[in-house]
DSSP file (Angstrom, degrees, kcal/mol; ACC not computed):
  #  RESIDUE AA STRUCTURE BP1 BP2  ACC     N-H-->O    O-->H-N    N-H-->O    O-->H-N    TCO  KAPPA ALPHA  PHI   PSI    X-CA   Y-CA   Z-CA
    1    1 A X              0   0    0      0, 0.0     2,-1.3     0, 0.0     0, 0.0   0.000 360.0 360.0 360.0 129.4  104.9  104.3   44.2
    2    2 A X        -     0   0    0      2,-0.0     2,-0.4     0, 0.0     0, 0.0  -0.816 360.0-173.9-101.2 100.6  103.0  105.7   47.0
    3    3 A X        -     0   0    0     -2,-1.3     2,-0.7     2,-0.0     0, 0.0  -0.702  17.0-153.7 -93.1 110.4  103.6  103.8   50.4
    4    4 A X        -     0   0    0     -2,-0.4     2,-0.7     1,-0.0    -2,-0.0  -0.781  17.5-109.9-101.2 154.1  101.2  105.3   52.7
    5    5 A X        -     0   0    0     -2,-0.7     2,-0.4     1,-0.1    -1,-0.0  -0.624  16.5-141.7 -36.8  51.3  102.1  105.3   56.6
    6    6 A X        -     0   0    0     -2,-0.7     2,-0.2     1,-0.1    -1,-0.1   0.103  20.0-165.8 -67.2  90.8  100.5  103.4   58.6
    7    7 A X        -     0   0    0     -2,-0.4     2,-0.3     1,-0.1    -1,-0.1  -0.454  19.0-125.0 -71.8 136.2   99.8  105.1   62.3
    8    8 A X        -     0   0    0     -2,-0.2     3,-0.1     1,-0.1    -1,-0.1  -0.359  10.9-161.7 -77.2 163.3   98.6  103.4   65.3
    9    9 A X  S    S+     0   0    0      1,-0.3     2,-0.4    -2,-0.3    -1,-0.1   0.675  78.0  56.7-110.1 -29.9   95.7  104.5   67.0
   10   10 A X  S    S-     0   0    0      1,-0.0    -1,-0.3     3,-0.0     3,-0.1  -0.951  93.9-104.1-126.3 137.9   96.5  102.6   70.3
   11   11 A X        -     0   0    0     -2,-0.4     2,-0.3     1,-0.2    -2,-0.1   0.166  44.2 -88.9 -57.9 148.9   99.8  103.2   72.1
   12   12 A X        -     0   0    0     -4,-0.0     2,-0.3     0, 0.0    -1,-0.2  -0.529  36.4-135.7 -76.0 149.6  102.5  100.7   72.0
   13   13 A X        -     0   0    0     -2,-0.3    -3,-0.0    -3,-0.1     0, 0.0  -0.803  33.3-109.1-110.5 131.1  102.1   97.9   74.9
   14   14 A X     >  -     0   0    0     -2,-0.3     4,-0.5     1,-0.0     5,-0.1  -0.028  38.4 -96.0  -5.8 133.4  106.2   97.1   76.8
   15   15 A X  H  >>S+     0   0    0      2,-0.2     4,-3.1     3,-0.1     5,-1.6   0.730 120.6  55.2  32.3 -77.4  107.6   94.1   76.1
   16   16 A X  H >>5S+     0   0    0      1,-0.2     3,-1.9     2,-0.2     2,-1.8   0.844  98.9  55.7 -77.1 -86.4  106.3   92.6   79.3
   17   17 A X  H 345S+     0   0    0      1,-0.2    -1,-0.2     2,-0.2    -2,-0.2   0.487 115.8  35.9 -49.5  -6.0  102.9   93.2   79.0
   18   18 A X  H 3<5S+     0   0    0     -2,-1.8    -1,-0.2    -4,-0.5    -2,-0.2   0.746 132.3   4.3-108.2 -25.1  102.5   91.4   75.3
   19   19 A X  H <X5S+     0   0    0     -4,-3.1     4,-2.2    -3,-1.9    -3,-0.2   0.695 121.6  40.8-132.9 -33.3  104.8   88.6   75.8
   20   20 A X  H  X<S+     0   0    0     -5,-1.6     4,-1.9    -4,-1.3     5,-0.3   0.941 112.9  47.6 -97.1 -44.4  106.7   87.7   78.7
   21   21 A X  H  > S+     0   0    0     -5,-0.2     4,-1.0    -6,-0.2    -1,-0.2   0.706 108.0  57.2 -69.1  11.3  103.9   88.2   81.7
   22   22 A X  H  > S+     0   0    0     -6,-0.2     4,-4.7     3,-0.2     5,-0.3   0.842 113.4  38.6 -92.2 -44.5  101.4   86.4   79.8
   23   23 A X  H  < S+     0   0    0     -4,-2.2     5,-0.2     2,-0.2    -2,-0.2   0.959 114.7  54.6 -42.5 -60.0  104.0   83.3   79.8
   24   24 A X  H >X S+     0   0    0     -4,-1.9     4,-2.4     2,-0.2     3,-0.8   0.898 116.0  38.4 -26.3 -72.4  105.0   84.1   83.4
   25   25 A X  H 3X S+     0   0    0     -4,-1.0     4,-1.8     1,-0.3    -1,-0.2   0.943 114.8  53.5 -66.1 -45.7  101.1   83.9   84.4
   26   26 A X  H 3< S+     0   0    0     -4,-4.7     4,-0.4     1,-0.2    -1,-0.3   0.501 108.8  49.1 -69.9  11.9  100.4   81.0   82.1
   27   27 A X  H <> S+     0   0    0     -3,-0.8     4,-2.3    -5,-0.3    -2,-0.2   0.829 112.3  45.5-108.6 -36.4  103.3   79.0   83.7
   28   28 A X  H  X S+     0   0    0     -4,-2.4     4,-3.7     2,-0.2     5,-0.3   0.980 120.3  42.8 -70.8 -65.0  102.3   79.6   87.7
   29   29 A X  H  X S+     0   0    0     -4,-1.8     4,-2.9     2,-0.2     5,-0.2   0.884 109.1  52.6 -62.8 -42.7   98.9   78.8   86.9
   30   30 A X  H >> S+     0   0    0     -4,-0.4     3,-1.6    -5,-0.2     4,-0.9   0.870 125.1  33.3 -44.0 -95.4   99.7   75.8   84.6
   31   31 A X  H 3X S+     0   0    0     -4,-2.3     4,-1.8     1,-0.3     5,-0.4   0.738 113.1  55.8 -56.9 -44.2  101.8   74.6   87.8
   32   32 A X  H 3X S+     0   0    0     -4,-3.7     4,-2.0     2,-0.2    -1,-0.3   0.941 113.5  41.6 -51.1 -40.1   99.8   75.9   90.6
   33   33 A X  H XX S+     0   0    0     -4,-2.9     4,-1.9    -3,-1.6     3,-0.6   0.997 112.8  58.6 -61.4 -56.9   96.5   73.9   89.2
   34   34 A X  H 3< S+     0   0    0     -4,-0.9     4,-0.2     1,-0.3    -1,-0.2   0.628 111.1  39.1 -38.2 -37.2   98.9   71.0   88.5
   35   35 A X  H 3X S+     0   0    0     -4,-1.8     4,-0.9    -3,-0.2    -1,-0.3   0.673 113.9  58.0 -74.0 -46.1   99.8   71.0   92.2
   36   36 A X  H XX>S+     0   0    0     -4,-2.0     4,-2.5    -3,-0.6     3,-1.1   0.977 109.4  40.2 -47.4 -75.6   96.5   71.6   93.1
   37   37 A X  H 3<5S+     0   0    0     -4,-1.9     5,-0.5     1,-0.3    -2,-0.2   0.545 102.9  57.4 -55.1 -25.1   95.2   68.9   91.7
   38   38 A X  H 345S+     0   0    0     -5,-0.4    -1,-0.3    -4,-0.2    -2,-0.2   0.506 117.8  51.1-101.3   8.7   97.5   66.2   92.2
   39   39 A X  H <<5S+     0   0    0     -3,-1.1    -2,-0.2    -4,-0.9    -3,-0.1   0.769 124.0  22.0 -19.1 -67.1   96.5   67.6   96.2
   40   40 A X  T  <5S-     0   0    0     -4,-2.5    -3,-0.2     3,-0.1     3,-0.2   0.700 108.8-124.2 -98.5 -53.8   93.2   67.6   96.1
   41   41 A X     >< -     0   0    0     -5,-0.7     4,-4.0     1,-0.1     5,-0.2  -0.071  38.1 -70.9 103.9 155.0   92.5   65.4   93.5
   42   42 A X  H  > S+     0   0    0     -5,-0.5     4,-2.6     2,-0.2     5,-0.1   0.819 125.3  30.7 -40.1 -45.9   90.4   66.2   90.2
   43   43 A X  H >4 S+     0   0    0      1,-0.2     2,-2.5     2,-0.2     3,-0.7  -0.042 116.1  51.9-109.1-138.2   86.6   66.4   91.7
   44   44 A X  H 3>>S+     0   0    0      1,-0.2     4,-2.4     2,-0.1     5,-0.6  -0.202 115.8  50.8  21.4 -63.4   87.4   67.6   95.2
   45   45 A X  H >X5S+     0   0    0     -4,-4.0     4,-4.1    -2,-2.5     3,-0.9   0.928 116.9  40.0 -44.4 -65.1   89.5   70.6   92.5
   46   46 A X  H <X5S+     0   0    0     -4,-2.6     4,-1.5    -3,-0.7    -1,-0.2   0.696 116.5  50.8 -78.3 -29.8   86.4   71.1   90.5
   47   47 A X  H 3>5S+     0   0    0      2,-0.2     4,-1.3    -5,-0.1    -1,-0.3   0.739 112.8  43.1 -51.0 -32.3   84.2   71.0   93.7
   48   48 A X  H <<>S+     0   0    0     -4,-2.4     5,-0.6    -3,-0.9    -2,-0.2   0.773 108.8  58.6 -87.4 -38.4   86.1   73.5   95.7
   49   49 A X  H  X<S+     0   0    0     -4,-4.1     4,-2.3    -5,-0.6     5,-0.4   0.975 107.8  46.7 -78.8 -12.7   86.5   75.8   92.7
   50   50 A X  H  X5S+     0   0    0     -4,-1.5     4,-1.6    -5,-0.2    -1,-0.2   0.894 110.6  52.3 -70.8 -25.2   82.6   76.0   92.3
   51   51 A X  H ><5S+     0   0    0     -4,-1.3     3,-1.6     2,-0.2    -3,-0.1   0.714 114.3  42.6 -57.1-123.1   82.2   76.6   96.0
   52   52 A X  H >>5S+     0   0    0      1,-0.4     4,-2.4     2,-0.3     3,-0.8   0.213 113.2  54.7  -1.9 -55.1   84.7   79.5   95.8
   53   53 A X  H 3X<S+     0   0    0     -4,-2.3     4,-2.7    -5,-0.6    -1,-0.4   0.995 110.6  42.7 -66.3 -64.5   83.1   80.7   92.5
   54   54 A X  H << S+     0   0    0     -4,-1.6     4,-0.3    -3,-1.6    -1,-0.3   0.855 120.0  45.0 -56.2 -21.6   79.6   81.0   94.0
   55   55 A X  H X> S+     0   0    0     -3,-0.8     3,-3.2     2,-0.2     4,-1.5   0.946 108.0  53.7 -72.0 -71.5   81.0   82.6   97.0
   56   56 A X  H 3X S+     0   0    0     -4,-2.4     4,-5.9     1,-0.3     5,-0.3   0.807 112.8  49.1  -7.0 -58.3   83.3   84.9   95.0
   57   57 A X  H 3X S+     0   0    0     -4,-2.7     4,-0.8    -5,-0.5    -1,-0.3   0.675 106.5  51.9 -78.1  -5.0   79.8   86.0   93.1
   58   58 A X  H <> S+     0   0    0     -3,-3.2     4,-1.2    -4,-0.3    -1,-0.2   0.524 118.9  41.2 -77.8 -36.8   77.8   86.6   96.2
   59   59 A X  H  X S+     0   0    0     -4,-1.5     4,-1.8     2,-0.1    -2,-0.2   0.951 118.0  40.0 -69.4 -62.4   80.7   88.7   97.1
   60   60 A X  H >X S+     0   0    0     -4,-5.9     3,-2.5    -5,-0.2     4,-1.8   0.984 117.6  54.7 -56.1 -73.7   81.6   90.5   93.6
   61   61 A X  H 3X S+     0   0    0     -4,-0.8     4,-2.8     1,-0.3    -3,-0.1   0.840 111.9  43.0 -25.1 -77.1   77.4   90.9   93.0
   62   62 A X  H 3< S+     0   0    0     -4,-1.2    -1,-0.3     2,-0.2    -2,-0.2   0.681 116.1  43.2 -73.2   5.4   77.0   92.6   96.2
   63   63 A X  H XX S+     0   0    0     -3,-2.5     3,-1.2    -4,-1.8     4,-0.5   0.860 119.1  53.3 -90.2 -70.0   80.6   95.3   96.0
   64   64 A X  H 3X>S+     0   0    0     -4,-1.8     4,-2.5     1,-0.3     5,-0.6   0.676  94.9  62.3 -69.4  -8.6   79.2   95.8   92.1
   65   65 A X  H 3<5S+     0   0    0     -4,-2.8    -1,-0.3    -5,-0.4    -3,-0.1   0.344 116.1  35.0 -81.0  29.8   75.6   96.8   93.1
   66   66 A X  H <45S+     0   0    0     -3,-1.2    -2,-0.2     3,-0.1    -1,-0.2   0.626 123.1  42.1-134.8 -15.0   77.4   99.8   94.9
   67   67 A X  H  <5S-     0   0    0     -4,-0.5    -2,-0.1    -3,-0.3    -3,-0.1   0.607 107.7-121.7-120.7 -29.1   80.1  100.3   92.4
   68   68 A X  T  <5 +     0   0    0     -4,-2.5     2,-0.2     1,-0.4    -3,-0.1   0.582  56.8 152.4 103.4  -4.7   77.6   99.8   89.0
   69   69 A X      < -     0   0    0     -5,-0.6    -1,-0.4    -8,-0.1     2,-0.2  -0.568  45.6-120.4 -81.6 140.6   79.8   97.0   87.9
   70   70 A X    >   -     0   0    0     -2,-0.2     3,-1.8     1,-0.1     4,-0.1  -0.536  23.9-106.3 -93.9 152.8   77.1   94.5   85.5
   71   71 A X  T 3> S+     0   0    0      1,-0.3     4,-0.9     2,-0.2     3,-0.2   0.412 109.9  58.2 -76.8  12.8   76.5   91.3   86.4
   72   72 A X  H 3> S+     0   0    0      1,-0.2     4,-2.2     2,-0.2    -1,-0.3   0.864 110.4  53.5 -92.3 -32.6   78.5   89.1   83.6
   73   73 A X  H <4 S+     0   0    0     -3,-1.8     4,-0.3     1,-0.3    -1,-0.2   0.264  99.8  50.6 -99.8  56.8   81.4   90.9   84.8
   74   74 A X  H  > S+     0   0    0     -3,-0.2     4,-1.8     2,-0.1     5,-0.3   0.595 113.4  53.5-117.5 -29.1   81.1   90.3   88.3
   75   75 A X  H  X S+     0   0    0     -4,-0.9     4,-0.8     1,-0.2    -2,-0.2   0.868 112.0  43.8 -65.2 -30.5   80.8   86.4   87.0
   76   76 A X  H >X S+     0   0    0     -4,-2.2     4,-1.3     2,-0.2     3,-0.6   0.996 111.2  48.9 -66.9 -53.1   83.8   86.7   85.1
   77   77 A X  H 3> S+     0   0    0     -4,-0.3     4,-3.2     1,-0.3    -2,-0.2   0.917 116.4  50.2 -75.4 -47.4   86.1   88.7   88.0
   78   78 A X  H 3< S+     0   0    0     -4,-1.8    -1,-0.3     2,-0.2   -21,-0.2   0.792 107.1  52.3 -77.8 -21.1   84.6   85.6   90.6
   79   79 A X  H XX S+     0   0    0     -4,-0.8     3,-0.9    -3,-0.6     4,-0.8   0.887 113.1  43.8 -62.8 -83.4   85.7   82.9   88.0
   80   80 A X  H >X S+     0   0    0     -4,-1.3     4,-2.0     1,-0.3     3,-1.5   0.709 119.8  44.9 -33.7 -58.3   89.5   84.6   87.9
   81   81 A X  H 3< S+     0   0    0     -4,-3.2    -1,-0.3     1,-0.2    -2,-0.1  -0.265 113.2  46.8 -96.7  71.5   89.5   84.9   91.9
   82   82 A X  H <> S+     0   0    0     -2,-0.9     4,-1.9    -3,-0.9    -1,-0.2   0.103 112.5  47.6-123.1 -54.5   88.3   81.8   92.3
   83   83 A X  H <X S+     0   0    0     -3,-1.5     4,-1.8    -4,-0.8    -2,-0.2   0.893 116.8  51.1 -83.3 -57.6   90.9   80.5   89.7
   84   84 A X  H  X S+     0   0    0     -4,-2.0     4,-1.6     2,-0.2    -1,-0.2   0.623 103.3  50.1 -46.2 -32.2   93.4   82.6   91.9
   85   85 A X  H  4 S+     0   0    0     -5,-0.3     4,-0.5     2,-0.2     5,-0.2   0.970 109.5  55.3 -82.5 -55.6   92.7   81.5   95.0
   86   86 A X  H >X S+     0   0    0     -4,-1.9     4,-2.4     2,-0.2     3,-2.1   0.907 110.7  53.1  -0.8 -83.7   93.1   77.6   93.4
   87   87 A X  H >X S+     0   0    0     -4,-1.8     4,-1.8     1,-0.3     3,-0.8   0.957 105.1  46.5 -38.9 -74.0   96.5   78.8   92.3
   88   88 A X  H 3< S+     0   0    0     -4,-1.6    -1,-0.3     1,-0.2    -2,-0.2   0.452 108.5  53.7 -50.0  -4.7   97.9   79.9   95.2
   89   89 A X  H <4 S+     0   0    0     -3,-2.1     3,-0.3    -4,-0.5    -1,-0.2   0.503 113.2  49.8-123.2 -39.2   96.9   77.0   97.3
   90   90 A X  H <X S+     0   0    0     -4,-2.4     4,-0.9    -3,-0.8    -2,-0.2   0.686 112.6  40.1 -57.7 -44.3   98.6   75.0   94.7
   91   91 A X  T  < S+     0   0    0     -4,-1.8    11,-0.2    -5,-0.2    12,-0.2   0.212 115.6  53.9-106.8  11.6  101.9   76.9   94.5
   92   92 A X  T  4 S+     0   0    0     -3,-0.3    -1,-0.2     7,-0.2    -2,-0.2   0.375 106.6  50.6-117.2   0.1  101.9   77.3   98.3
   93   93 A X  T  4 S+     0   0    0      2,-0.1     3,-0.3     1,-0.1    -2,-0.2   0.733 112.8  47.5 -94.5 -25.9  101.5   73.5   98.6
   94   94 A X  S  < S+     0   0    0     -4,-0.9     2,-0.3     1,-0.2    -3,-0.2   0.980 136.1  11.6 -73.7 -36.0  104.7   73.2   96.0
   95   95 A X    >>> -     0   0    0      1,-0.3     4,-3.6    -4,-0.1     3,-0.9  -0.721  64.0-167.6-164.3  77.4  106.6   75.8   98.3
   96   96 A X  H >>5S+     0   0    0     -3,-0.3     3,-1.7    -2,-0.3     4,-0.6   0.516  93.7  36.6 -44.9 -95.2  105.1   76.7  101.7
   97   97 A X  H 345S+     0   0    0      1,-0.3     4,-0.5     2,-0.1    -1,-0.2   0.452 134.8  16.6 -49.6 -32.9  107.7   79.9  101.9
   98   98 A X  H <>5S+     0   0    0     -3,-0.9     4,-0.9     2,-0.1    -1,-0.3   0.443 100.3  83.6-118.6  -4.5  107.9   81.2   98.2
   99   99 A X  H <X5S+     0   0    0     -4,-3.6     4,-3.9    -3,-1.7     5,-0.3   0.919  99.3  47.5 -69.5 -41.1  104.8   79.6   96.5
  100  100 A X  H  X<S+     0   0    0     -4,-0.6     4,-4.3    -5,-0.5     5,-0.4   0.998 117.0  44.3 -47.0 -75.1  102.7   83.0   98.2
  101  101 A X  H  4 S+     0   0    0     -4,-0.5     4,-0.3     1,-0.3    -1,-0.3   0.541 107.8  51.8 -77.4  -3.3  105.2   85.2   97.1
  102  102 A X  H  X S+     0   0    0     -4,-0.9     4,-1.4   -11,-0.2    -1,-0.3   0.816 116.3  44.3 -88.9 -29.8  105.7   83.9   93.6
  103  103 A X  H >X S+     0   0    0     -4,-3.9     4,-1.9     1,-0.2     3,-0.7   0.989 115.7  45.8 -71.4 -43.1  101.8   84.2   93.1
  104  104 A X  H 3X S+     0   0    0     -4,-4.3     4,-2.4     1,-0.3     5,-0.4   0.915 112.9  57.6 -54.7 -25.1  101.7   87.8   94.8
  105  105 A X  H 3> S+     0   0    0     -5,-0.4     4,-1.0    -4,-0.3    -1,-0.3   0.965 107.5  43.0 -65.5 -45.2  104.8   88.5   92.5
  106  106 A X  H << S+     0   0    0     -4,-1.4    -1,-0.3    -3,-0.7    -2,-0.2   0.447 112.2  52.2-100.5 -20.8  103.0   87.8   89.4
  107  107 A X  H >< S+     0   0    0     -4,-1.9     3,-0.7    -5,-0.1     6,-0.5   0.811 105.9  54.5 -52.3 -53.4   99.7   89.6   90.2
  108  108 A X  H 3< S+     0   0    0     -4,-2.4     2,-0.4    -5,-0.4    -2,-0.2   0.820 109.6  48.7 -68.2 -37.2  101.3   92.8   91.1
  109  109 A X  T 3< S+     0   0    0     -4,-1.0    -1,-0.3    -5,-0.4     2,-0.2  -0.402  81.6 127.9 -99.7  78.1  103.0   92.8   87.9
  110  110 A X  S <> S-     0   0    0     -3,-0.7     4,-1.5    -2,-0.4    -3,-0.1  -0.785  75.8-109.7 -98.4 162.2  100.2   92.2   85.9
  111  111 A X  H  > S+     0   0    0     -2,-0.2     4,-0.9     2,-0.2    -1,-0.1   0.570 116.1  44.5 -33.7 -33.2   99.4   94.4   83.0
  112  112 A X  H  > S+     0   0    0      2,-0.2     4,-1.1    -5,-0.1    -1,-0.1   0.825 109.3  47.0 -54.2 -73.3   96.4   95.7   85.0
  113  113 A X  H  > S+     0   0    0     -6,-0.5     4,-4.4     2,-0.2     5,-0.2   0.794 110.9  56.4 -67.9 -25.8   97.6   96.2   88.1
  114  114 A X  H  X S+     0   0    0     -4,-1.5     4,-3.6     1,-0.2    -2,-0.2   0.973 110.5  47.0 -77.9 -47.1  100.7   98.1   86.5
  115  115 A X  H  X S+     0   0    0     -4,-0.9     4,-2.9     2,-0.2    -1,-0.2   0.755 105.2  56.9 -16.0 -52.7   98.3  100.5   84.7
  116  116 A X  H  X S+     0   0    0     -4,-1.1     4,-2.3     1,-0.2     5,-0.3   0.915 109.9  48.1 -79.3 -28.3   96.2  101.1   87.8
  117  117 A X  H  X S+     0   0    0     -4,-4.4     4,-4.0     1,-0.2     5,-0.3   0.999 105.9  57.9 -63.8 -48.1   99.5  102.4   89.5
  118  118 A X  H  X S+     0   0    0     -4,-3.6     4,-4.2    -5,-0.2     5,-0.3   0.966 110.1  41.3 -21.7 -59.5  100.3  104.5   86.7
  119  119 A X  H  X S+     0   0    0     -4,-2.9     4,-2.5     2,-0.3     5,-0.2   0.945 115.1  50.8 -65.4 -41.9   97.1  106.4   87.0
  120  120 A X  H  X S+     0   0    0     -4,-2.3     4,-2.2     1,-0.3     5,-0.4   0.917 113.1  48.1 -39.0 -63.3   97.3  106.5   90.8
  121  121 A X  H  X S+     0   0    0     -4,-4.0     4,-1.2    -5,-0.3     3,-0.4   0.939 113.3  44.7 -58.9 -40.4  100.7  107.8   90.3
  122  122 A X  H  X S+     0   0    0     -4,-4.2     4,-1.7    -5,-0.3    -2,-0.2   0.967 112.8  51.7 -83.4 -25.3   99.7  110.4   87.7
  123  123 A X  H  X S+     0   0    0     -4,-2.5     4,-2.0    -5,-0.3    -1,-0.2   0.854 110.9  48.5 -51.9 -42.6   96.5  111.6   89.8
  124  124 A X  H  X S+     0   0    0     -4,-2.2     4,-1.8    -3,-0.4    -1,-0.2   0.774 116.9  44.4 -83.1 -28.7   98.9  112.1   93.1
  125  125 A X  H  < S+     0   0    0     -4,-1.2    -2,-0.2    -5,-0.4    -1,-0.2   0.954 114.7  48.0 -75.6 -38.7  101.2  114.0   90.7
  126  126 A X  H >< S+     0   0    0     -4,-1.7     3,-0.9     1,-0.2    -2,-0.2   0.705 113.3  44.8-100.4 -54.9   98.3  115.7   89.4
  127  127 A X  H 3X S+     0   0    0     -4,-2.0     4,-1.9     1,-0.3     3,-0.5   0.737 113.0  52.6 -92.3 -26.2   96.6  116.7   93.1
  128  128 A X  T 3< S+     0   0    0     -4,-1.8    -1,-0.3     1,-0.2    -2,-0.2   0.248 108.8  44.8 -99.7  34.4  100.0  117.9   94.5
  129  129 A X  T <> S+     0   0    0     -3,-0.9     4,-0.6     3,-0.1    -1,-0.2   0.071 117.9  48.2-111.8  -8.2  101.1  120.6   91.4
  130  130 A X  H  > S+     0   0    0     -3,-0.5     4,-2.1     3,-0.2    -3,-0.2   0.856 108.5  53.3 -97.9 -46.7   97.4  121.6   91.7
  131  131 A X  H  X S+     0   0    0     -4,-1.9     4,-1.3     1,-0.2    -3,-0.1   0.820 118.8  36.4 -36.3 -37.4   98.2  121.8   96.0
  132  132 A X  H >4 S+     0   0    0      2,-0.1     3,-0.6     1,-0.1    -1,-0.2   0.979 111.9  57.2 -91.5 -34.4  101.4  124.2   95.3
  133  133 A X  H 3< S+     0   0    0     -4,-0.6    -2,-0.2     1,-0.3    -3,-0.2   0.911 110.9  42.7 -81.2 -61.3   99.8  126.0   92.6
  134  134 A X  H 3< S+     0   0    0     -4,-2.1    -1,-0.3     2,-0.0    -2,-0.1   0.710 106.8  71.6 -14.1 -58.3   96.6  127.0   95.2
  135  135 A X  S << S-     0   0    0     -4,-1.3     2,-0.4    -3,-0.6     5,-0.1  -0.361  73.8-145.6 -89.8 144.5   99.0  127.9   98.2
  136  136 A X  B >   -A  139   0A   0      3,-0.6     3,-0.9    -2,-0.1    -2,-0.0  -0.885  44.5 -90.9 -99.8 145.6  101.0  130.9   98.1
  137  137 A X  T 3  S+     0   0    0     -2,-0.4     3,-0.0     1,-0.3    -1,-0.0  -0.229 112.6   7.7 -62.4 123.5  104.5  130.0  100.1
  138  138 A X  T 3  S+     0   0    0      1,-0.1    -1,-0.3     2,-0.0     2,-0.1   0.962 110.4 115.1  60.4  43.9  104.5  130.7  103.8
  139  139 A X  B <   +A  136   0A   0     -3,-0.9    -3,-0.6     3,-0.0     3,-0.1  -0.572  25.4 156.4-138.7  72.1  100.5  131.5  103.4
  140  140 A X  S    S+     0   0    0      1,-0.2     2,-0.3    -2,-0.1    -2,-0.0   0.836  74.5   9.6 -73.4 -20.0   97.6  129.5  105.1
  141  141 A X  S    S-     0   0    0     -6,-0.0    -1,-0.2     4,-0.0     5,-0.1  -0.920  75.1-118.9-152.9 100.1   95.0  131.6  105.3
  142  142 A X     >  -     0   0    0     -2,-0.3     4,-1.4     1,-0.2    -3,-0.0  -0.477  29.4-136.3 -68.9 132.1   94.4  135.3  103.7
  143  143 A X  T >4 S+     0   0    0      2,-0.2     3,-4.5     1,-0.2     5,-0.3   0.997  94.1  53.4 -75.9 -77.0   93.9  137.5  106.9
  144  144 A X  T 3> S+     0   0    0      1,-0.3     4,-4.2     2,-0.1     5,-0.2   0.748 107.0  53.1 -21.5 -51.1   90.6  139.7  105.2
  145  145 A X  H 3> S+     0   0    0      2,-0.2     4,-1.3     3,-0.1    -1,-0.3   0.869 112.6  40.9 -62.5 -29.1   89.1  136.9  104.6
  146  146 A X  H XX S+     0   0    0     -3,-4.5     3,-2.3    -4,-1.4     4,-1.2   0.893 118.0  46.0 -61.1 -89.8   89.7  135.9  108.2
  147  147 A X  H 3> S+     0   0    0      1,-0.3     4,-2.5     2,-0.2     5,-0.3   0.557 113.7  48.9   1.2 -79.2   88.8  139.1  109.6
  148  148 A X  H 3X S+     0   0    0     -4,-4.2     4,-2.0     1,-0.3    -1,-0.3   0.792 114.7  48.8 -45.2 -46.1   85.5  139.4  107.2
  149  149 A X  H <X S+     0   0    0     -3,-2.3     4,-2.1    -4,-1.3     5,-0.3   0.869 112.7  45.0 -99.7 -59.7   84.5  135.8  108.3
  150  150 A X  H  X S+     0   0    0     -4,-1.2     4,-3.7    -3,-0.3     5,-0.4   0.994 110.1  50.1 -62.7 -44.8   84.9  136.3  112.1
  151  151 A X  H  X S+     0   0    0     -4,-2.5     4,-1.3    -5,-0.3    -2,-0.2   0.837 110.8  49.1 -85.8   6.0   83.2  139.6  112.6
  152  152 A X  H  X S+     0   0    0     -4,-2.0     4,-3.2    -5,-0.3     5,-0.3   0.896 113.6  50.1 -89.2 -25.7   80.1  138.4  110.6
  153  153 A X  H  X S+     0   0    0     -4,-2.1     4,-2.6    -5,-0.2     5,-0.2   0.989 114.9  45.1 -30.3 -58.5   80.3  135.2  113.1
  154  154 A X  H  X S+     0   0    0     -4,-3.7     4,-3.6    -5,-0.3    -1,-0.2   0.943 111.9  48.6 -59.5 -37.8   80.5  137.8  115.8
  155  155 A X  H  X S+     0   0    0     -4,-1.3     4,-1.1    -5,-0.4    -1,-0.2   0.837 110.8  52.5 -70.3 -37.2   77.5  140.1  114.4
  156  156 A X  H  X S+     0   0    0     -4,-3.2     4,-0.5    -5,-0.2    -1,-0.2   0.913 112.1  50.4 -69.4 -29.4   75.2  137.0  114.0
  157  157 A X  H  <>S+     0   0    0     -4,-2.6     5,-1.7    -5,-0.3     3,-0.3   0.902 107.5  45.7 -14.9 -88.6   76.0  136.3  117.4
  158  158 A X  H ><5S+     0   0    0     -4,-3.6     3,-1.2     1,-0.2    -1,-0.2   0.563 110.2  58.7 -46.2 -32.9   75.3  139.4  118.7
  159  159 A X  H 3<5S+     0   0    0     -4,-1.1    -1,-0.2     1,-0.2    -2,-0.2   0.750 102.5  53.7 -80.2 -41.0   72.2  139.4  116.8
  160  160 A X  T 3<5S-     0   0    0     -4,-0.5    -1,-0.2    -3,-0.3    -2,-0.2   0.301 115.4-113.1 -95.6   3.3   71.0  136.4  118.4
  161  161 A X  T < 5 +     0   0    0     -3,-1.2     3,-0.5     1,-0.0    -3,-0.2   0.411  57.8 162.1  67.2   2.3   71.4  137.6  121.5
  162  162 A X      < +     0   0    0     -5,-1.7    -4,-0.1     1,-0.2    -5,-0.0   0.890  56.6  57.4 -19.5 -96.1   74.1  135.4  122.4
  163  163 A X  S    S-     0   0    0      2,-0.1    -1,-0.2     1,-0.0    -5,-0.0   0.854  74.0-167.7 -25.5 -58.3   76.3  136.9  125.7
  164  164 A X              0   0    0     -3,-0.5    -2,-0.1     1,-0.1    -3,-0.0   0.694 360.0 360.0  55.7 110.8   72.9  137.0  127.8
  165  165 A X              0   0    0      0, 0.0    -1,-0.1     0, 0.0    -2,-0.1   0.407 360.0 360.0-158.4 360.0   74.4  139.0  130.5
């Protein structure tokens, strides 16, 4: 029998990021709306989140005509924080002190956000091995080059008539 291999092509995703922070986030939003809504009440909810959303997309629209971002997802990103802000308003009304910090909790580890720190982190790793590699130890500045670099300063100077004296 020949059992071929089967390789992935895309890296395997943690634990958390496939199973348990999509529960995590579907359970704070599930409650936060819930909260929300028995607050506000059903059309007051769905009125405030369309206000939000149409501000949100006057906001996202004008940061993506500088950034390049197209305009379905700048409708999408103003639905979520729209949908976020909802949530949080909800889960700070269940828990004035910890409702904040359980939504911040659960943002910060998103799949997303944990990615963009990766890269951040490998870019910082990235720009200071390139920083020692550059510098020689106990070196700012190679003296010729100073030298060369002041006396044509001085000579253009001079040129230019400069002293006046």
């Amino acid at each position: 029998m020949n059992a071929r291999t089967h390789r992935r092509r895309t890296p395997r995703r943690p634990l958390w990021s496939t199973r348990i922070w999509p529960f995590v986030a579907g359970a704070a939003t599930a409650v936060g709306m819930f909260v929300a809504g028995r607050t506000l009440g059903l059309l007051p909810l769905v009125l405030v989140y369309l206000a939000l959303s149409m501000f949100a997309l006057a906001t996202i629209w004008g940061i993506s005509l500088e950034t390049g971002m197209e305009l379905p997802s700048a409708v999408r990103w103003s639905l979520y924080a729209s949908l976020a802000v909802l949530v949080l308003v909800g889960l700070c009304q269940l828990h004035p002190l910890y409702g904040l910090l359980a939504g911040v909790a659960v943002g910060v580890t998103s799949p997303a956000a944990l990615t963009l720190l990766s890269r951040a982190r490998a870019a910082r790793r990235k720009q200071r091995s390139e920083r020692t590699a550059r510098q020689a130890p106990g070196v700012l500045v190679d003296k010729a080059l100073l030298d060369r670099r002041f006396q044509e300063i001085v000579s253009q100077l001079t040129e230019s008539g400069f002293p006046e004296s």
